[in-house]
TORKOL-4160 file (C-alpha; in steps of 0.2 Angstrom, whole numbers, padded with zeros to 4 digits, m for minus):
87
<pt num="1" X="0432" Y="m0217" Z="0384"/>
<pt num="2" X="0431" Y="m0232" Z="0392"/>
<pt num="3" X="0415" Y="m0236" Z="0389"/>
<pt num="4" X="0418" Y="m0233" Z="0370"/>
<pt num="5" X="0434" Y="m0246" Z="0372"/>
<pt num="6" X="0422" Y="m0259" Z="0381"/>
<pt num="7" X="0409" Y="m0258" Z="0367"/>
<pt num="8" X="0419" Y="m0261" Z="0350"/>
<pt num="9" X="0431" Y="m0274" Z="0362"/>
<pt num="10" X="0414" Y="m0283" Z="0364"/>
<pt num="11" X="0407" Y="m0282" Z="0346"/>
<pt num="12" X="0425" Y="m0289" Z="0340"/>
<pt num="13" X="0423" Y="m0301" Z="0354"/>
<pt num="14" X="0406" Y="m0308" Z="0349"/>
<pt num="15" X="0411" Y="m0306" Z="0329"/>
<pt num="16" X="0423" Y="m0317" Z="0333"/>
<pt num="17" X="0414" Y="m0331" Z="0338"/>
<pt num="18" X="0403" Y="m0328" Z="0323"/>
<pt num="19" X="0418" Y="m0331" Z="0314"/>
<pt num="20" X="0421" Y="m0346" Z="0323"/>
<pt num="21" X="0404" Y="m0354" Z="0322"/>
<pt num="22" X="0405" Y="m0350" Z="0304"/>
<pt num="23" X="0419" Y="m0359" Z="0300"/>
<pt num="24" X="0414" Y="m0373" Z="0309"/>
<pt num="25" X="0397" Y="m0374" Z="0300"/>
<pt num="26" X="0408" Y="m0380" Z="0285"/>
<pt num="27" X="0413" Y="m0398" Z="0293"/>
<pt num="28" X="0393" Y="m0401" Z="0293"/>
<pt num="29" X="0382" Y="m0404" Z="0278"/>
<pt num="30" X="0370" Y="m0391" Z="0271"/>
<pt num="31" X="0375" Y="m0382" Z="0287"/>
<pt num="32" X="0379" Y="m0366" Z="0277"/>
<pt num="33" X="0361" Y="m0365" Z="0269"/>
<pt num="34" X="0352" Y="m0366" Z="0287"/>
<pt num="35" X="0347" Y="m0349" Z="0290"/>
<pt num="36" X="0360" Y="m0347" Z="0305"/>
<pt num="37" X="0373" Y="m0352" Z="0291"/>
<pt num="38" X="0366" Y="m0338" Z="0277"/>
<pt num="39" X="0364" Y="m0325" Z="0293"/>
<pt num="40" X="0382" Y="m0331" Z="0297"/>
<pt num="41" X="0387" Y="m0330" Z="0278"/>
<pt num="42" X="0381" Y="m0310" Z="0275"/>
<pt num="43" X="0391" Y="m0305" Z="0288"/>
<pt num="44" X="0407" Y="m0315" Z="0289"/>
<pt num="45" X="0407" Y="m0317" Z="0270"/>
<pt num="46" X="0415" Y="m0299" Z="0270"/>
<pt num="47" X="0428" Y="m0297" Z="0280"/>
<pt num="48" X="0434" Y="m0315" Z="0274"/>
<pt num="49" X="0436" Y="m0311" Z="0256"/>
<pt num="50" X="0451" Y="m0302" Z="0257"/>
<pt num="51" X="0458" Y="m0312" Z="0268"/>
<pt num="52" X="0456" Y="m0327" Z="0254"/>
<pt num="53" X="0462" Y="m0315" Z="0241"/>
<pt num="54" X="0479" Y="m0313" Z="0250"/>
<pt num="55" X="0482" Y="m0330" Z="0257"/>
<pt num="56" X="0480" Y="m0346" Z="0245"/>
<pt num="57" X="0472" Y="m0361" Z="0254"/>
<pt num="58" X="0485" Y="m0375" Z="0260"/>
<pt num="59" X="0477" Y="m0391" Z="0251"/>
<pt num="60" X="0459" Y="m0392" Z="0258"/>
<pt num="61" X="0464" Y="m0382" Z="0272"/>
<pt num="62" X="0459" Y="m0363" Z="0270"/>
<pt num="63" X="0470" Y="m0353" Z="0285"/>
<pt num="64" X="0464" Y="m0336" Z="0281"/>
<pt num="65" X="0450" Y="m0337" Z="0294"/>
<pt num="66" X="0463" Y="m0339" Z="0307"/>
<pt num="67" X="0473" Y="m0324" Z="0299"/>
<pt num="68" X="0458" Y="m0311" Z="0299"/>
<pt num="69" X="0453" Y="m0320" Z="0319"/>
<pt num="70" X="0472" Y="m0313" Z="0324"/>
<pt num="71" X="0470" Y="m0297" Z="0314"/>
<pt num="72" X="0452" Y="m0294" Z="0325"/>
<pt num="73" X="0462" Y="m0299" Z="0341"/>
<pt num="74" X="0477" Y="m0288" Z="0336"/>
<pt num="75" X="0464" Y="m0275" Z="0332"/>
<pt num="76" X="0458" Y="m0276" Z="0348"/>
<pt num="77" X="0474" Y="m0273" Z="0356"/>
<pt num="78" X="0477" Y="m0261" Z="0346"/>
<pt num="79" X="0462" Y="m0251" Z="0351"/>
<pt num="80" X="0467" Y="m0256" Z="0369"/>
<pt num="81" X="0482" Y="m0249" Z="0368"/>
<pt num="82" X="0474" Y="m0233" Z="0360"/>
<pt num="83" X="0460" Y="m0230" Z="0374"/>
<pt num="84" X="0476" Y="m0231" Z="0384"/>
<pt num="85" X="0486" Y="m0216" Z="0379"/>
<pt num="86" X="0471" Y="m0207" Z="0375"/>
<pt num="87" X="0464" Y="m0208" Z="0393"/>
């Protein structure tokens, strides 16, 4: 079981950072239509949008990437915690 827990904690792990890297690919110019950037966009695009749906940007600053980053880190606890009482 632990192996199972160590898996999906590393996947939201990594998808994390993709999140990360994609959001900071927006301060650049054309960074988002690099091929890192498209690749980026298919698979963060997703889990963003209903994040943007729920929360309205503040001005020019959009927060729902750092909502849906907690939600993965709460997620991740949450499976923690899980693994825990299952094991």
């Amino acid at each position: 079981m632990y192996t199972l827990y160590s898996v999906l904690s590393t996947l939201i792990y990594f998808y994390s950072w993709g999140l990360i890297i994609y959001i900071l690919l927006s301060w650049f110019p054309n960074a988002k239509e690099s091929a890192i950037g498209q690749l980026l966009a298919r698979i963060c695009e997703p889990y963003l949008d209903p994040f943007r749906k729920i929360i309205p940007p503040l001005g020019m600053i959009d927060i729902s990437p750092i909502v849906a980053i907690l939600v993965l880190r709460l997620a991740d606890g949450g499976l923690k915690q899980l693994f825990l009482w299952i094991a």
